[in-house]
VOBA-1610 file (N, C-alpha, C; in pm, whole numbers, padded with zeros to 5 digits, always signed):
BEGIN
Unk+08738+10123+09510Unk+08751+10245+09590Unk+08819+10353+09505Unk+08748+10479+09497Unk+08793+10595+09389Unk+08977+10643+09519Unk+09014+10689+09394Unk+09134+10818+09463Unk+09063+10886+09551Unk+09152+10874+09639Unk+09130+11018+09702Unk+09009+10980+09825Unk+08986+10832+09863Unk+08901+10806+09945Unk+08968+10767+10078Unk+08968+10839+10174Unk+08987+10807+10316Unk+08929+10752+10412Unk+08815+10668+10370Unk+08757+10570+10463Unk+08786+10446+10520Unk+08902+10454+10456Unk+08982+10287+10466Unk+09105+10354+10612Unk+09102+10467+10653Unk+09220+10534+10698Unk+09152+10493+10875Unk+09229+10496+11001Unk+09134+10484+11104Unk+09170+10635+11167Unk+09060+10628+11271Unk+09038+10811+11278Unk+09189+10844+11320Unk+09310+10768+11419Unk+09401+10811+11454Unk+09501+10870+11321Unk+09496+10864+11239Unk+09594+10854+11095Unk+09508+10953+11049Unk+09348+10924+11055Unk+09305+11085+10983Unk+09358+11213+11052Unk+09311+11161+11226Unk+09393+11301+11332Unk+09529+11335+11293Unk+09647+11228+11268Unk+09739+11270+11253Unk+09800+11331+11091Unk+09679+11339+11007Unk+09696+11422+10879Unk+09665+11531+10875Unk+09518+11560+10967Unk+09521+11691+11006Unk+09590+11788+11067Unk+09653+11722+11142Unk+09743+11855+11226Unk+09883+11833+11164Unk+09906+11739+11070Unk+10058+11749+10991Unk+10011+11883+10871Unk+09838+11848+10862Unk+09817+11947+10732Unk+09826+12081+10752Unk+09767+12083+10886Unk+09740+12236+10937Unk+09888+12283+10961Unk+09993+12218+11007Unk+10125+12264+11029Unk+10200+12322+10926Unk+10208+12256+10776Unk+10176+12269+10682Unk+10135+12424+10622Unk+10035+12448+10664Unk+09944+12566+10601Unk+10005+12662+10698Unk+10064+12643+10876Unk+10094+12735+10914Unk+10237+12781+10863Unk+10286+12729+10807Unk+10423+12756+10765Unk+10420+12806+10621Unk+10279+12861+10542Unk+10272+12905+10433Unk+10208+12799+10282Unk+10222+12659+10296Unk+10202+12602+10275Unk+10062+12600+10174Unk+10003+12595+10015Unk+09884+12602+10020Unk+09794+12495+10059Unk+09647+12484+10060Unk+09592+12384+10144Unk+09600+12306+10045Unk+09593+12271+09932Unk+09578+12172+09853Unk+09665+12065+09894Unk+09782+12167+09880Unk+09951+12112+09871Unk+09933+12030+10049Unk+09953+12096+10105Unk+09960+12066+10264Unk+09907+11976+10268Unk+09792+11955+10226Unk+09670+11781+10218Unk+09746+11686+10165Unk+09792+11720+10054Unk+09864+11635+09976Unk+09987+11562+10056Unk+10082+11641+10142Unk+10226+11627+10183Unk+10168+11519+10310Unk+10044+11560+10383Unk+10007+11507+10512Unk+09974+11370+10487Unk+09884+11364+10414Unk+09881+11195+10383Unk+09997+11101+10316Unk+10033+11217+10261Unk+10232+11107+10199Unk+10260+11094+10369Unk+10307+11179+10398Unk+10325+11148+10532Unk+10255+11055+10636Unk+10121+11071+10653Unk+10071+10948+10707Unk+10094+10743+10621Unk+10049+10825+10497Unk+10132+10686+10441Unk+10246+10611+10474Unk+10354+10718+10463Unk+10491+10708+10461Unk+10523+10586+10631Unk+10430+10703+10718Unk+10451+10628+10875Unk+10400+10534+10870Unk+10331+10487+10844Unk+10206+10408+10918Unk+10154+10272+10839Unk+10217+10255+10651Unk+10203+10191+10559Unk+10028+10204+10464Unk+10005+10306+10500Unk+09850+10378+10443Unk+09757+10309+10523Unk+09665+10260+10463Unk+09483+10244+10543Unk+09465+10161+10625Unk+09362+10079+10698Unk+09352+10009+10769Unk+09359+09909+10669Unk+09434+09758+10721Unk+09449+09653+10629Unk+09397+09544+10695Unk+09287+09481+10639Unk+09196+09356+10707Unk+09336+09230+10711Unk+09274+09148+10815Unk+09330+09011+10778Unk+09407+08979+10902Unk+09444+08846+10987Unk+09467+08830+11113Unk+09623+08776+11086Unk+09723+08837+11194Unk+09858+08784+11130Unk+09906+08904+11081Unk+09923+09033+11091Unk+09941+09153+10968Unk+10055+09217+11055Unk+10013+09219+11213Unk+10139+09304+11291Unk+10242+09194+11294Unk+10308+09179+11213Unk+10453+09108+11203Unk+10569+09175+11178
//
C-alpha cells in the first residue's frame, strides 16, 4: 500500500478528518498543511486504519 493511501481508513475516521481539515483551513490554515494535521489527528485518536483480525478491541 503506497503513502498517502486512505482506503484502509473506515468512512467514520475519513468524516472525522474532514471536518478536523476544514476547521483547520477555517482558522487560516493551508490545505495541504490542514490535511496533513487532520489525519495525525485521526491517527493520533483512533490508532490509524481499519485493522483486520478477531480479538483487536482489547
Amino acid at each position: 500500500m503506497p503513502r498517502g493511501d486512505k482506503s484502509s481508513y473506515t468512512d467514520k475516521q475519513k468524516r472525522q478528518a474532514e471536518h478536523i481539515e476544514e476547521s483547520y483551513e477555517s482558522r487560516g490554515v493551508s490545505e495541504k498543511e490542514a490535511e496533513r494535521r487532520a489525519w495525525a489527528t485521526v491517527n493520533k485518536e483512533t490508532g490509524g486504519g481499519k485493522k483486520s483480525g478477531s480479538g483487536r478491541a482489547k
